[in-house]
DRENDO-1510 file (C-alpha; in Angstrom, 1 decimal, always signed):
<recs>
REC; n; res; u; v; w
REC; 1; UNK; -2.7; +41.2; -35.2 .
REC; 2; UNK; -4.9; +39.4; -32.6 .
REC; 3; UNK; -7.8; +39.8; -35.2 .
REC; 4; UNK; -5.3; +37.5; -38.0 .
REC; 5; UNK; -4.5; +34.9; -34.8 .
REC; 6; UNK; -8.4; +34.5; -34.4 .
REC; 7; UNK; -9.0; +34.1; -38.0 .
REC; 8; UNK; -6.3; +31.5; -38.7 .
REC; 9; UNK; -7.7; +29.2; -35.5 .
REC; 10; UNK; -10.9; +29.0; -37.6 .
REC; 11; UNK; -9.8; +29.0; -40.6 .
REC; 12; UNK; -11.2; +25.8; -43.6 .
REC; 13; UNK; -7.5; +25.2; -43.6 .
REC; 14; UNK; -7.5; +23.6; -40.0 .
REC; 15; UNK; -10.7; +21.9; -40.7 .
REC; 16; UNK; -12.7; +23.6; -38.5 .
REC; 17; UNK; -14.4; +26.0; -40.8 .
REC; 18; UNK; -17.0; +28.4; -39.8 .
REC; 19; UNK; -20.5; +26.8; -39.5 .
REC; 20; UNK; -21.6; +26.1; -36.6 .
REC; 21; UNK; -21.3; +22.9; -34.7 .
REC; 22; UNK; -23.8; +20.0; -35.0 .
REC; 23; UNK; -26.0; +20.3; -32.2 .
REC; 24; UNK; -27.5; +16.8; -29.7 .
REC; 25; UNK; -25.7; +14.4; -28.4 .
REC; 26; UNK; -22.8; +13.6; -31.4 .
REC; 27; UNK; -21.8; +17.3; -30.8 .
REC; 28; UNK; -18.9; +17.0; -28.5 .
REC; 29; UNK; -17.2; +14.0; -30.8 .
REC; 30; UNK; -18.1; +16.1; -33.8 .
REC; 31; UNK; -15.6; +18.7; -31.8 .
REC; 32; UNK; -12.9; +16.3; -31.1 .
REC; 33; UNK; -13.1; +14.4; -34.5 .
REC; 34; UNK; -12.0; +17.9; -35.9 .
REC; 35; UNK; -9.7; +18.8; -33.5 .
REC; 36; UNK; -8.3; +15.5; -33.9 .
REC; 37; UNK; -8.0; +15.9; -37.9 .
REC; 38; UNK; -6.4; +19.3; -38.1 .
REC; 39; UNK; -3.7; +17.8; -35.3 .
REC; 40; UNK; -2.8; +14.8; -37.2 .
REC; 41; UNK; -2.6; +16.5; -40.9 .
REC; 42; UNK; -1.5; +20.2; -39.6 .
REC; 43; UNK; +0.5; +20.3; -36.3 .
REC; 44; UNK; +4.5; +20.5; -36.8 .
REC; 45; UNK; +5.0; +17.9; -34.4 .
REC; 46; UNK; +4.1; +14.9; -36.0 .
REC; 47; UNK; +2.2; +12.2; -33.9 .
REC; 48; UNK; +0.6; +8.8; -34.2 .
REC; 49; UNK; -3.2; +8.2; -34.6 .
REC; 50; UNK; -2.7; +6.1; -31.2 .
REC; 51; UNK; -0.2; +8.5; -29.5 .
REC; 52; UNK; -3.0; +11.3; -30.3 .
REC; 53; UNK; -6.0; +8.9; -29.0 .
REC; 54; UNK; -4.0; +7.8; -26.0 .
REC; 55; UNK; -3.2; +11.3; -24.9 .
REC; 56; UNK; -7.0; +12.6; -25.1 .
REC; 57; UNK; -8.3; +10.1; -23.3 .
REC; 58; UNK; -5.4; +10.5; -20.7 .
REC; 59; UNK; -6.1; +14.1; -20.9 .
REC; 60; UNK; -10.2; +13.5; -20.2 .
REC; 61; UNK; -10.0; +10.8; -17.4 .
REC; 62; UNK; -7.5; +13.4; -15.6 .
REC; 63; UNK; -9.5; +16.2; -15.9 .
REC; 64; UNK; -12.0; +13.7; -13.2 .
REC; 65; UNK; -10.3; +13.6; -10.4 .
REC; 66; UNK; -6.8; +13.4; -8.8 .
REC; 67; UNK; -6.9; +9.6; -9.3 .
REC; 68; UNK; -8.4; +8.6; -12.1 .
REC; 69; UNK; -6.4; +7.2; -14.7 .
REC; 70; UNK; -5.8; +6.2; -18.8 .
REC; 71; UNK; -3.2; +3.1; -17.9 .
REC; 72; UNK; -0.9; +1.5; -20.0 .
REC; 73; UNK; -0.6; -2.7; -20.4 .
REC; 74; UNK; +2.7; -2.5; -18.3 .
REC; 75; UNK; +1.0; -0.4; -15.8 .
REC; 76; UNK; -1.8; -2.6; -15.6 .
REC; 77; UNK; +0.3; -5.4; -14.7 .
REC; 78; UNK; +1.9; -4.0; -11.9 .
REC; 79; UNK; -1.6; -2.6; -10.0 .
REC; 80; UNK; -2.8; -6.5; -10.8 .
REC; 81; UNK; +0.2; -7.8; -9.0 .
REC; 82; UNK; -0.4; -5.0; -6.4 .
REC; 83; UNK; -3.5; -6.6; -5.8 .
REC; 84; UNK; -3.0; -10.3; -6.4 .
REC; 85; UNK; -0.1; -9.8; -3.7 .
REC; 86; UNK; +2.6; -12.2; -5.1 .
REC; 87; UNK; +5.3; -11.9; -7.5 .
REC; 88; UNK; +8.2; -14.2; -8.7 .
REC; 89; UNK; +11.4; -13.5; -7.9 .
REC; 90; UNK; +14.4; -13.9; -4.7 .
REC; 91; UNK; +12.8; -11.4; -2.1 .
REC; 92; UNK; +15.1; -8.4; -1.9 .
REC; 93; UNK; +14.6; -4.9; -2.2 .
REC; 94; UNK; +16.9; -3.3; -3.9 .
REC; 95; UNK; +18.0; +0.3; -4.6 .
REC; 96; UNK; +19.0; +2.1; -7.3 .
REC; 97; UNK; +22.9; +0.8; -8.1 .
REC; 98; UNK; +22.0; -2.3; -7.0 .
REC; 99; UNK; +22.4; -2.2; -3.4 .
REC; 100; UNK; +20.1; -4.4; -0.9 .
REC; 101; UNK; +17.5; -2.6; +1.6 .
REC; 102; UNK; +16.5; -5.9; +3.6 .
REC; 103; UNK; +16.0; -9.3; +2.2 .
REC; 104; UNK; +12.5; -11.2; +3.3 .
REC; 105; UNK; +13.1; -13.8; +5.9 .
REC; 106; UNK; +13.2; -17.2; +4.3 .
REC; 107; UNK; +13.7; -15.9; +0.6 .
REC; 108; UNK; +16.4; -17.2; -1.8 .
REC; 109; UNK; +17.9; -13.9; -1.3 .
REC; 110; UNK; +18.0; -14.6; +2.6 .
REC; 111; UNK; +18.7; -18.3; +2.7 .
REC; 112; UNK; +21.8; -17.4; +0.3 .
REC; 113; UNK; +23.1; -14.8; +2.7 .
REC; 114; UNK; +22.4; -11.6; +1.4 .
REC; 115; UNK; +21.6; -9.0; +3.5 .
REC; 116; UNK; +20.8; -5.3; +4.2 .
REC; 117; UNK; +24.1; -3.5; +2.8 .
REC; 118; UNK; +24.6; -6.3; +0.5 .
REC; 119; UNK; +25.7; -4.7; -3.1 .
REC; 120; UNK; +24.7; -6.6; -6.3 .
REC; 121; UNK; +27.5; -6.0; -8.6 .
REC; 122; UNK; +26.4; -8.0; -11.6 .
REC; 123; UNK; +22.7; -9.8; -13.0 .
REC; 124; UNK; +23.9; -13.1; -15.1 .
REC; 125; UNK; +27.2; -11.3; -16.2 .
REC; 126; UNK; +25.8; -7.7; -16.7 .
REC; 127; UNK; +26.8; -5.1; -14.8 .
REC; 128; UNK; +23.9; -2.6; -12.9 .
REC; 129; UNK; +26.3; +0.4; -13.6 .
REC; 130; UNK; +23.4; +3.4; -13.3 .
REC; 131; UNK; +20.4; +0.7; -14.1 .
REC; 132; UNK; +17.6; +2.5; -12.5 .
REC; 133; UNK; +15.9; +0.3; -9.5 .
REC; 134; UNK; +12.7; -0.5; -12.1 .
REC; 135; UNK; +15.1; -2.5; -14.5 .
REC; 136; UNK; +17.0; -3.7; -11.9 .
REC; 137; UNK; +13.9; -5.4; -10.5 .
REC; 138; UNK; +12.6; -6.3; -13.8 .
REC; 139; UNK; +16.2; -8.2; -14.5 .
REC; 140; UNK; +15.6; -10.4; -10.8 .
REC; 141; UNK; +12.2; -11.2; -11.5 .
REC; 142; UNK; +11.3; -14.3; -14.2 .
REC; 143; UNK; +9.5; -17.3; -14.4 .
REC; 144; UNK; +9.1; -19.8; -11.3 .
REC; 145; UNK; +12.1; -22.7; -11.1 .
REC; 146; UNK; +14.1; -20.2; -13.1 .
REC; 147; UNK; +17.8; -19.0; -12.0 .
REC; 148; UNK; +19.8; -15.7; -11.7 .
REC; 149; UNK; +23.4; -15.6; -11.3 .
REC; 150; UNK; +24.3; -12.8; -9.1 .
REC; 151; UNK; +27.8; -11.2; -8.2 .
REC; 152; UNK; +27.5; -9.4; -4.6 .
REC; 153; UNK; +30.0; -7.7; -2.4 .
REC; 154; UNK; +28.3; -8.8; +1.2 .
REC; 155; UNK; +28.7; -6.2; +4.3 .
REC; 156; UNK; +32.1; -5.9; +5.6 .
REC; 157; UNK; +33.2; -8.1; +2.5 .
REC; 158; UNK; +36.5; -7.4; +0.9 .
REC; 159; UNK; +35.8; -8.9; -2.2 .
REC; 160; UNK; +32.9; -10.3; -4.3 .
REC; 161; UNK; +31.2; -13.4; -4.6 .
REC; 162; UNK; +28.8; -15.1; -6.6 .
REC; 163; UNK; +25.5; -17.1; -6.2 .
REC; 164; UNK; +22.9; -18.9; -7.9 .
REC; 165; UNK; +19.8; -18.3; -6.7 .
REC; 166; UNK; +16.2; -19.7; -7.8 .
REC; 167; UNK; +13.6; -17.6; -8.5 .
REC; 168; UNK; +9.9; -18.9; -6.9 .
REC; 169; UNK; +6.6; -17.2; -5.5 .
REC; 170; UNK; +6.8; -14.1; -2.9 .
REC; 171; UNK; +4.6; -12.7; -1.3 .
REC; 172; UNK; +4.5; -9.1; -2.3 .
REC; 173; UNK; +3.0; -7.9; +0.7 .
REC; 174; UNK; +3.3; -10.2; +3.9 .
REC; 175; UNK; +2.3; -9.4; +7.6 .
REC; 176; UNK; +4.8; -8.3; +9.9 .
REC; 177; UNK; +4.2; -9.4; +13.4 .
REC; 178; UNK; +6.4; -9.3; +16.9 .
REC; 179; UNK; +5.4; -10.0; +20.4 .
REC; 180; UNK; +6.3; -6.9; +21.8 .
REC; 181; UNK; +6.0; -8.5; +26.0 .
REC; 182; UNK; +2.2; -8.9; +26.5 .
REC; 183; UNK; +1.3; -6.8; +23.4 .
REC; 184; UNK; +0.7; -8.4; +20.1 .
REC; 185; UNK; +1.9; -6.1; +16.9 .
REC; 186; UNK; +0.9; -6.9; +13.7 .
REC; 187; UNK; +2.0; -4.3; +10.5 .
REC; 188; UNK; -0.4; -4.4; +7.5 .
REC; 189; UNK; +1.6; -2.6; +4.6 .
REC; 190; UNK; -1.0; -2.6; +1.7 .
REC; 191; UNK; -4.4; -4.6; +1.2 .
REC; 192; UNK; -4.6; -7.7; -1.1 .
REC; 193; UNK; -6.3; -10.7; -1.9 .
REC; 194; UNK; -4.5; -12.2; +0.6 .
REC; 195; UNK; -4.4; -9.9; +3.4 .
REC; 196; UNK; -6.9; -10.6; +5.6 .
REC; 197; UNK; -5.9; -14.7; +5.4 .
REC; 198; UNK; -2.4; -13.4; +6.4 .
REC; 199; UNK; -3.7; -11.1; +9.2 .
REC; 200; UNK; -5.5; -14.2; +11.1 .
REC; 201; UNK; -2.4; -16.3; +10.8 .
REC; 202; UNK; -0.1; -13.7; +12.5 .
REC; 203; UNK; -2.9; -13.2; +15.2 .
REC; 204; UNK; -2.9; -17.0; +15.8 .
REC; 205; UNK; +0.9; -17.2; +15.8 .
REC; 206; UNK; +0.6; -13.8; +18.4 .
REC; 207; UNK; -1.4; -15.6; +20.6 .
REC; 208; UNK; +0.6; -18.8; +20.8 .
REC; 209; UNK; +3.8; -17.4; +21.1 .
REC; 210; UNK; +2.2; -14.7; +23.9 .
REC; 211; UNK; -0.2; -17.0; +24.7 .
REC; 212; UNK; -4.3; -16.5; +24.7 .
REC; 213; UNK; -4.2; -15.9; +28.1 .
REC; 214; UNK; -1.1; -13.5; +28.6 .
REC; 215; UNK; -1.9; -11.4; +25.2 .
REC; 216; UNK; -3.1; -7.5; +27.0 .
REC; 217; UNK; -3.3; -5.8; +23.5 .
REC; 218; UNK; -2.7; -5.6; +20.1 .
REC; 219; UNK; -1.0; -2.6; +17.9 .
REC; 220; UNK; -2.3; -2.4; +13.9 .
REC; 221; UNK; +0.4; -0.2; +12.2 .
REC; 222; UNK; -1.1; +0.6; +9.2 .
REC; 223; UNK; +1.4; +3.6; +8.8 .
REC; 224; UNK; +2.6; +3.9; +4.9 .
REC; 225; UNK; -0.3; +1.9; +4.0 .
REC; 226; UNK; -1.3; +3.4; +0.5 .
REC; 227; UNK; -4.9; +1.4; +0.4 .
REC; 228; UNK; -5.8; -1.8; -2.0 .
REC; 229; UNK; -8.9; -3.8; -2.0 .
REC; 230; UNK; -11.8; -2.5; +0.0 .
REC; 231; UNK; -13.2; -5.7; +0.6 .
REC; 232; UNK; -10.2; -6.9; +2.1 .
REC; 233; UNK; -10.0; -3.5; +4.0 .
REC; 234; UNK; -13.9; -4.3; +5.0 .
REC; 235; UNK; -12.7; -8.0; +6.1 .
REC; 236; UNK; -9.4; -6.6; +8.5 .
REC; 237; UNK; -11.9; -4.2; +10.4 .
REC; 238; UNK; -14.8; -7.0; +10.5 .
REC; 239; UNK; -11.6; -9.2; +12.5 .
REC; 240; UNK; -12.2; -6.9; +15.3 .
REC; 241; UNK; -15.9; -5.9; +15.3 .
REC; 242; UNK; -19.0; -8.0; +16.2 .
REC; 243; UNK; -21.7; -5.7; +14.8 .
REC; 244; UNK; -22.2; -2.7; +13.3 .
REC; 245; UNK; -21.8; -0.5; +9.3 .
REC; 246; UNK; -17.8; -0.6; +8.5 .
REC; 247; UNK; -17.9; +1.6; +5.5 .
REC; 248; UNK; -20.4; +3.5; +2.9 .
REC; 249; UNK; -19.5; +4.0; -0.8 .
REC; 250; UNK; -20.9; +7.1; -2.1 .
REC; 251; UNK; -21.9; +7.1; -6.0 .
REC; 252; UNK; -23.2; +9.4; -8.4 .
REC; 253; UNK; -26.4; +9.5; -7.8 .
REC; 254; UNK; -28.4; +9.9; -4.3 .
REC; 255; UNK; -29.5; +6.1; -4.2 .
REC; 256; UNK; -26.4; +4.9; -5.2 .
REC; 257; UNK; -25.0; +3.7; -2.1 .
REC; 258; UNK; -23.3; +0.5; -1.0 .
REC; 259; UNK; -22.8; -0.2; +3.0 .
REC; 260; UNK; -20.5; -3.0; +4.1 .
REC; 261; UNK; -22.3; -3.9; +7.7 .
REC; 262; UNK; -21.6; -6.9; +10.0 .
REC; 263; UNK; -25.7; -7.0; +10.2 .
REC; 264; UNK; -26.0; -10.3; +11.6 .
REC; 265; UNK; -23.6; -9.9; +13.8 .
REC; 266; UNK; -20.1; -11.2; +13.7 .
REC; 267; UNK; -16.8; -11.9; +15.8 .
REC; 268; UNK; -14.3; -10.2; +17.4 .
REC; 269; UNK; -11.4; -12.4; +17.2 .
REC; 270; UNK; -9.3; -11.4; +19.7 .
REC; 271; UNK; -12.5; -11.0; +22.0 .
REC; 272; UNK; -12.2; -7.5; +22.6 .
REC; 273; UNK; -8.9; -7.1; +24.6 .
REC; 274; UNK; -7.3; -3.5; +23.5 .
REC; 275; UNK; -6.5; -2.4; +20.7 .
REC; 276; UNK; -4.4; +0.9; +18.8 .
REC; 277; UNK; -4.2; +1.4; +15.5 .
REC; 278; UNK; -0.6; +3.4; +14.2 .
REC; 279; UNK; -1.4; +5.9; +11.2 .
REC; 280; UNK; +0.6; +8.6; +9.6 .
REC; 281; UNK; -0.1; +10.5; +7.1 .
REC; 282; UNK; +0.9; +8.0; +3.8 .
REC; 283; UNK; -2.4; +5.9; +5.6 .
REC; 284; UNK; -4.7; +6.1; +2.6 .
REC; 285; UNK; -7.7; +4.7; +1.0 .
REC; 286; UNK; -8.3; +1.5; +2.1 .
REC; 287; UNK; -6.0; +2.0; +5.2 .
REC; 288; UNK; -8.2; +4.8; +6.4 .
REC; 289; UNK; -11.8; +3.0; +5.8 .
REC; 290; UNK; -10.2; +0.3; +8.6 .
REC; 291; UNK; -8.7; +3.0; +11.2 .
REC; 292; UNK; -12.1; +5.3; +10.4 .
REC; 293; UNK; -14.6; +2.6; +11.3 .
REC; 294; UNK; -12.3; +0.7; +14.3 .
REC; 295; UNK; -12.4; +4.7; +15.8 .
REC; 296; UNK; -16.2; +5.5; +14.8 .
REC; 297; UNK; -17.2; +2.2; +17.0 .
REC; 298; UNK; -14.5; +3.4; +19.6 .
REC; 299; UNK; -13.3; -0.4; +19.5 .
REC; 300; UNK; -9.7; +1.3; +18.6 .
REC; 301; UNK; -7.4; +4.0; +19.8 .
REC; 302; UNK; -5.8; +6.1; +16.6 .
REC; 303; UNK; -2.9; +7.3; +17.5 .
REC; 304; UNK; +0.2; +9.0; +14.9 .
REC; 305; UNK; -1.3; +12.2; +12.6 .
REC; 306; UNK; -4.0; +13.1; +10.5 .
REC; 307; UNK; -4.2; +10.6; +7.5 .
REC; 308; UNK; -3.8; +11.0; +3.9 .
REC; 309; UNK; -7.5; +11.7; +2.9 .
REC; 310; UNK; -8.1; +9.5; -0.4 .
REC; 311; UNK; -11.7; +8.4; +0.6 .
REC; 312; UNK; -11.9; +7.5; -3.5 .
REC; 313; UNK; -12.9; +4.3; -4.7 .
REC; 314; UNK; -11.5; +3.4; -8.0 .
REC; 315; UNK; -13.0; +0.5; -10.5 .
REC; 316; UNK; -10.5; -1.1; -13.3 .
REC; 317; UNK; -12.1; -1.5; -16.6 .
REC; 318; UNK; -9.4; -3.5; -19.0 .
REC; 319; UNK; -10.0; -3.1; -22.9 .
REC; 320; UNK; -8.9; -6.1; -25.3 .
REC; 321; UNK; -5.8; -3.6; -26.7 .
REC; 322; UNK; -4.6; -4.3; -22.9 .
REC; 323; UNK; -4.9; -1.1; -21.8 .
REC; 324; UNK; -6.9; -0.3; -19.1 .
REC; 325; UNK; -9.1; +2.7; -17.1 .
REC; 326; UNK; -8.7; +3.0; -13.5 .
REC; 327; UNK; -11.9; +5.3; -12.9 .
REC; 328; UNK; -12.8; +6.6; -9.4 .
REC; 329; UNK; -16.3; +5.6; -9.0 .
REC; 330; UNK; -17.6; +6.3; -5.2 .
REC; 331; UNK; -16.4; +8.0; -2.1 .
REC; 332; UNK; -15.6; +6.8; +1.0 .
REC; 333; UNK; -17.7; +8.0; +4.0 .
REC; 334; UNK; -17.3; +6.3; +7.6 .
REC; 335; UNK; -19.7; +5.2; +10.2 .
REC; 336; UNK; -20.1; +8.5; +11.4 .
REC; 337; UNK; -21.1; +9.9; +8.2 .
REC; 338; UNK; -17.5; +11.7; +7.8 .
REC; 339; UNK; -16.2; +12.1; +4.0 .
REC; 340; UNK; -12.4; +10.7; +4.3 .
REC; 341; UNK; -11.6; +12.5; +0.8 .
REC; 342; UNK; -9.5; +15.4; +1.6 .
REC; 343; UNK; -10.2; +15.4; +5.2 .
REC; 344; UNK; -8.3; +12.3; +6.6 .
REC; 345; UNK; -8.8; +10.8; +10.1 .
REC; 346; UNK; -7.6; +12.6; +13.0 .
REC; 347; UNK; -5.7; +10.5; +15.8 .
REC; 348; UNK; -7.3; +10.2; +19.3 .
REC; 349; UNK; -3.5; +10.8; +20.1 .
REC; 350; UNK; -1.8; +12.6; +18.1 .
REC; 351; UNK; +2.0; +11.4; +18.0 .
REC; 352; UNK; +4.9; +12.6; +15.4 .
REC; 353; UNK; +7.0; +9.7; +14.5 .
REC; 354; UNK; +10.8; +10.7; +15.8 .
REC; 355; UNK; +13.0; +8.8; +13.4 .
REC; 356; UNK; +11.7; +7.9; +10.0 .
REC; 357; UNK; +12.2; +4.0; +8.8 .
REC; 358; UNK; +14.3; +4.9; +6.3 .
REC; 359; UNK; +17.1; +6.0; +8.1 .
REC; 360; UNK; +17.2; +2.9; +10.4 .
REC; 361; UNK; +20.5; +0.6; +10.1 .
REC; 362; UNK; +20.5; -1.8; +7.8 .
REC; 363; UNK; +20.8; -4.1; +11.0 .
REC; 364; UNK; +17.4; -3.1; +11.9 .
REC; 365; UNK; +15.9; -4.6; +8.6 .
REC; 366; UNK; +13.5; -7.3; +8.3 .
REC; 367; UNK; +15.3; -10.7; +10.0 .
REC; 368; UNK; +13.1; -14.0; +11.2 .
REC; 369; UNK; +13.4; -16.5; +13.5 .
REC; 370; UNK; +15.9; -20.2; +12.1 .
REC; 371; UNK; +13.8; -22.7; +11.2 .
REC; 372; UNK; +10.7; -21.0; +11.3 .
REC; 373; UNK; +11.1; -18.8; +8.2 .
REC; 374; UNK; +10.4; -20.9; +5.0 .
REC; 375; UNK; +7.3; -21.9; +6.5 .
REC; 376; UNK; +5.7; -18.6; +8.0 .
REC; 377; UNK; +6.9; -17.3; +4.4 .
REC; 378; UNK; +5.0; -19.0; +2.8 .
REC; 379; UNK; +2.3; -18.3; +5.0 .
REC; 380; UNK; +2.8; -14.5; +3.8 .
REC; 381; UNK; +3.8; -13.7; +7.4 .
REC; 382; UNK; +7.7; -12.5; +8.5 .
REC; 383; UNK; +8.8; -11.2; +12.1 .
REC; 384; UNK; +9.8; -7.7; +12.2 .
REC; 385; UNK; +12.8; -7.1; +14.2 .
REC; 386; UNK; +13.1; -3.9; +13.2 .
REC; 387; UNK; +10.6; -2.3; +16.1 .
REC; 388; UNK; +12.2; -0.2; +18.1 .
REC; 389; UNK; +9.8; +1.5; +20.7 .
REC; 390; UNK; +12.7; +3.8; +22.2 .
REC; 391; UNK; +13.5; +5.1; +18.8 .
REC; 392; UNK; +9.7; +5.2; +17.2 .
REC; 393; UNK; +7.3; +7.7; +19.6 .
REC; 394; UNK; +3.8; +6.7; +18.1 .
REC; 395; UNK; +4.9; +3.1; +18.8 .
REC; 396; UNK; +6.2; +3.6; +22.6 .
REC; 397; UNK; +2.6; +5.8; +22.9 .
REC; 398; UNK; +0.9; +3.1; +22.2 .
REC; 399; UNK; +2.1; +0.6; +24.7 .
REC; 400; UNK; +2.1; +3.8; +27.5 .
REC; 401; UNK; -1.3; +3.7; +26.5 .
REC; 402; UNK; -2.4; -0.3; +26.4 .
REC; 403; UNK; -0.5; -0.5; +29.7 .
REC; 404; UNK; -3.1; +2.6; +31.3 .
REC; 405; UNK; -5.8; +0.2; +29.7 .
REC; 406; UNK; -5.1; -2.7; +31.0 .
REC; 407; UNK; -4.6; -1.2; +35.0 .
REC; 408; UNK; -8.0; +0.1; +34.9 .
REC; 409; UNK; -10.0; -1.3; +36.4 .
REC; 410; UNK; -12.4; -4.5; +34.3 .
REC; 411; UNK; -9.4; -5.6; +32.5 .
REC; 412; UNK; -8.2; -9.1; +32.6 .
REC; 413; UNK; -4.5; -8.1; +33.1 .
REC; 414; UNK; -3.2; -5.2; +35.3 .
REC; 415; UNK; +0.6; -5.8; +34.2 .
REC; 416; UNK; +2.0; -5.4; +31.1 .
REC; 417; UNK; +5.6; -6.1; +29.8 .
REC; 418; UNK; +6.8; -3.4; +28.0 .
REC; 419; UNK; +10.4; -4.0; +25.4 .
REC; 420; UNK; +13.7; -4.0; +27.1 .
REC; 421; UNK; +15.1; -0.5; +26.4 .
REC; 422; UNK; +12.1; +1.4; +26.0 .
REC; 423; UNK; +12.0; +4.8; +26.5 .
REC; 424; UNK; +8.9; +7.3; +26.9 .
REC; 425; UNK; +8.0; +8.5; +23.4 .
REC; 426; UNK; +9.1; +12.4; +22.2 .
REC; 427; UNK; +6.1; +14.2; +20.7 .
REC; 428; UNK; +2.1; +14.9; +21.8 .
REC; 429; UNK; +0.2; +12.4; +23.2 .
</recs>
């Protein structure tokens, strides 16, 4: 029996036949071609020429690494938007059956009331019903200048209402900062074009509202940062470094190397006052090349748990169909000379988070000061109210730890205000 099963495989019938295959460099797509033929005139289940293509070349790009990948148009899109870092739309996130997570300060979805809790009952007339959050996100989104009509049931609301909202630019990805007393805090959620612009504008707002003087430390949270752009990544860590290699990207062959350096010497921008960065372990990629090379030149304090460990760097190669090839091309190594992939970055401190964002109140979402809003929006900067040291340990072990900084002895400041209500952390410092 197993002798038949051979013989069918190889059979003239499939179209493989029995000679042997031509040898050099047209071998292997001599292979597939064949394989390809006997699938699309023999299998039972019928495909088209494109579905077959589409799935071999998925099937070879994964067969790379974990991260390399065939990508569709649609898919495209989105990591372009990931990385352009604005969208179009009214600046709430929204769940599955329509209910709102937090609204972005200064929004159309803010300035129109709705909140965390808020449920969207209807999208110009249609209902959500069991829409899944993709479609409901695609329905909110359109061009600039365009409308949605919306019926909501707000918190606490007996019944529901409607609004007309206008749909304009968002930023997909803005800074969170708060002045946390004497300690600046800035959250950097993923890395885009616009990132390190945004980063510099919450530092300067920091620094008025604390003022340059009064400002003890700063706290990076780069916790469920996924990555981005490297050169943005390279620009973030260059913000607190005046000299000195920030990353290496490792290639396929021995001498293909590329080093981001501040060779010529740079500037530390908040002129070397303390400095912690928060990372958990959904810090990846791009996240990790800033907290690796802010800990190699000990000019930062890592404190959370071990990082994600994606030291890949992928390259985006777009064909005319639309599709596109997102192709890991180097890995990441830090100053040091340690390989990020599958190793992470340990924490100086190592601190578990006690309560997870996700099961904060909806009270605790994303709020912003009146009349400030529209324009820090637009800035790609909102204040995050929801900090809460007593309830987050990495975050309170931080500020135990800039305020043990900033007694010793050199240190401009020997007193620093920590939040009302604070509470020392739970976990291992």
């Amino acid at each position: 029996m197993a002798g038949a099963i051979l013989a069918c495989t190889v059979s003239s019938d499939a179209g493989l036949g029995t000679r042997e295959f031509p040898r050099g460099s047209y071998g292997a797509p001599a292979v597939f071609g064949a394989v390809f033929h006997a699938v699309r005139t023999k299998a039972v289940e019928v495909r088209s020429d494109g579905q077959l293509v589409d799935a071999a070349i998925s099937g070879m790009v994964a067969s790379l690494d974990p991260y390399s990948q065939y990508i569709t148009a649609a898919e495209l899109r989105a990591f372009d938007e990931e990385d352009t870092g604005s969208y179009v739309g009214i600046g709430a996130e929204v769940e599955a059956g329509g209910r709102v997570r937090s609204a972005l300060p200064g929004a159309p979805a803010a300035r129109a009331g709705l909140t965390g809790g808020t449920v969207i009952e209807r999208i110009d007339g249609n209902p959500i019903g069991d829409l899944e959050r993709a479609r409901i996100v695609d329905r909110l989104r359109g061009e600039p200048g365009s409308t949605v009509r919306l019926r909501v049931v707000l918190p606490k609301a007996r019944a529901a209402t409607e609004v007309v909202l206008t749909r304009e630019w968002l930023p997909l990805h803005p800074v969170r900062m708060r002045a946390l007393g004497r300690v600046g805090y800035v959250g950097v959620d993923h890395f885009d074009d616009f990132t390190t612009g945004r980063l510099l504008k919450a530092l300067a707002n920091l620094m008025a509202d604390i003022g340059p003087d009064a400002l003890t430390g700063l706290i990076l949270d780069l916790r469920g940062n996924p990555g981005g752009l490297v050169v943005q990544a390279v620009a973030v860590a260059g913000v607190f470094l005046d000299r000195g290699e920030i990353v290496r990207l490792v290639g396929r062959a021995p001498e293909d190397i590329e080093r981001f350096a501040l060779d010529r010497g740079g500037r530390d921008l908040v002129n070397g006052r303390a400095l912690v960065v928060l990372v958990d372990g959904d810090t990846a990629s791009s996240a990790e090349i800033v907290a690796a090379a802010l800990q190699d030149h000990r000019r930062a304090t890592v404190v959370g748990t071990r990082t994600y460990g994606k030291g890949a760097v992928q390259t985006t190669y777009v064909h005319r169909s639309g599709r596109g090839l997102r192709l890991t091309t180097a890995w990441v190594v830090t100053p040091a000379g340690r390989r990020v992939q599958g190793n992470g970055i340990e924490p100086d401190l190592a601190v578990t988070r006690a309560v997870d964002a996700a099961t904060r109140p909806d009270d605790a979402m994303l709020t912003g000061r009146p009349g400030r809003d529209a324009e820090s929006l637009q800035d790609g900067i909102v204040e995050d109210a929801r900090l809460d040291p007593a309830r987050d340990a990495p975050l309170m072990a931080a500020l135990r730890h800039l305020a043990a900084v900033s007694e010793s002895p050199g240190r401009r400041s020997r007193n620093i205000d920590l939040p009302q209500g604070a509470r020392a952390p739970v976990g291992r410092e």
